[in-house]
ZAMARGU-4260 file (C-alpha; in steps of 0.2 Angstrom, whole numbers, plus 5000, padded with zeros to 4 digits):
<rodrens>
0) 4818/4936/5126 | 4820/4918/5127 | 4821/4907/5143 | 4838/4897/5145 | 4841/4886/5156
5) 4857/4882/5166 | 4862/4868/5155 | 4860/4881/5139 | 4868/4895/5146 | 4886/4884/5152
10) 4886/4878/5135 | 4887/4895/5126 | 4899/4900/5139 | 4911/4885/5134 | 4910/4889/5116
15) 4913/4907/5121 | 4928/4902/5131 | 4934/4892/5117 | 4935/4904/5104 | 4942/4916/5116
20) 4958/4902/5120 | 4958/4899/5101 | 4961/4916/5098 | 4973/4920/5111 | 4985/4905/5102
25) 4984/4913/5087 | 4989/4930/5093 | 5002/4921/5106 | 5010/4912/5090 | 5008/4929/5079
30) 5019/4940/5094 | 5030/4925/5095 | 5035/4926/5078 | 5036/4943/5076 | 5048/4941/5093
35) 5059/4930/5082 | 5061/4941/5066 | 5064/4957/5076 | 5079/4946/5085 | 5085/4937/5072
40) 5088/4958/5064 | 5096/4963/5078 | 5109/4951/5077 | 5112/4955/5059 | 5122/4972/5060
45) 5134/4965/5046 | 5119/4969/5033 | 5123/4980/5019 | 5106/4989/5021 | 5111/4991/5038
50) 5114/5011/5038 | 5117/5020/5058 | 5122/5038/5048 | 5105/5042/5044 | 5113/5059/5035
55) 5126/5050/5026 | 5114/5036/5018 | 5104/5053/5012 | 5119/5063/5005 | 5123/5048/4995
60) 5106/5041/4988 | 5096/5057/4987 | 5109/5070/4987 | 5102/5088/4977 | 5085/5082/4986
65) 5091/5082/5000 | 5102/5096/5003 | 5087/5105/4993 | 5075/5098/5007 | 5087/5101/5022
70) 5093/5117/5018 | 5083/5126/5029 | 5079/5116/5043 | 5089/5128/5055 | 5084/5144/5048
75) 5070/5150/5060 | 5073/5169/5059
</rodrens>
């Protein structure tokens, strides 16, 4: 174990500190954008991707499969 002295051991706790505010930007920015896409969705219901009948989307892009997949989802004798 080596011997630090006062002066050494504030300096590795500013660079510590640092990197620590350097990386709390970075994930600050990250959720901030994140924040922006998820809002900037949410305003755009008028989206033709945009389906709120999950059954109905299935019935007309999957169909056989589905119904195949479905069919006994409430048979539980």
């Amino acid at each position: 174990m080596t011997t630090q002295t006062t002066a050494e051991r504030m300096a590795l706790i500013r660079e510590a500190a640092r990197k620590f505010r350097m990386k709390q930007a970075k994930l600050g920015h990250f959720k901030r954008q994140e924040s922006v896409k998820v809002q900037s969705y949410m305003r755009d219901t008028d989206d033709e991707r945009h389906w709120t009948d999950a059954p109905k989307y299935a019935k007309e892009y999957y169909g056989e499969v589905y119904r195949e997949t479905t069919r006994f989802d409430n048979d539980w004798d």
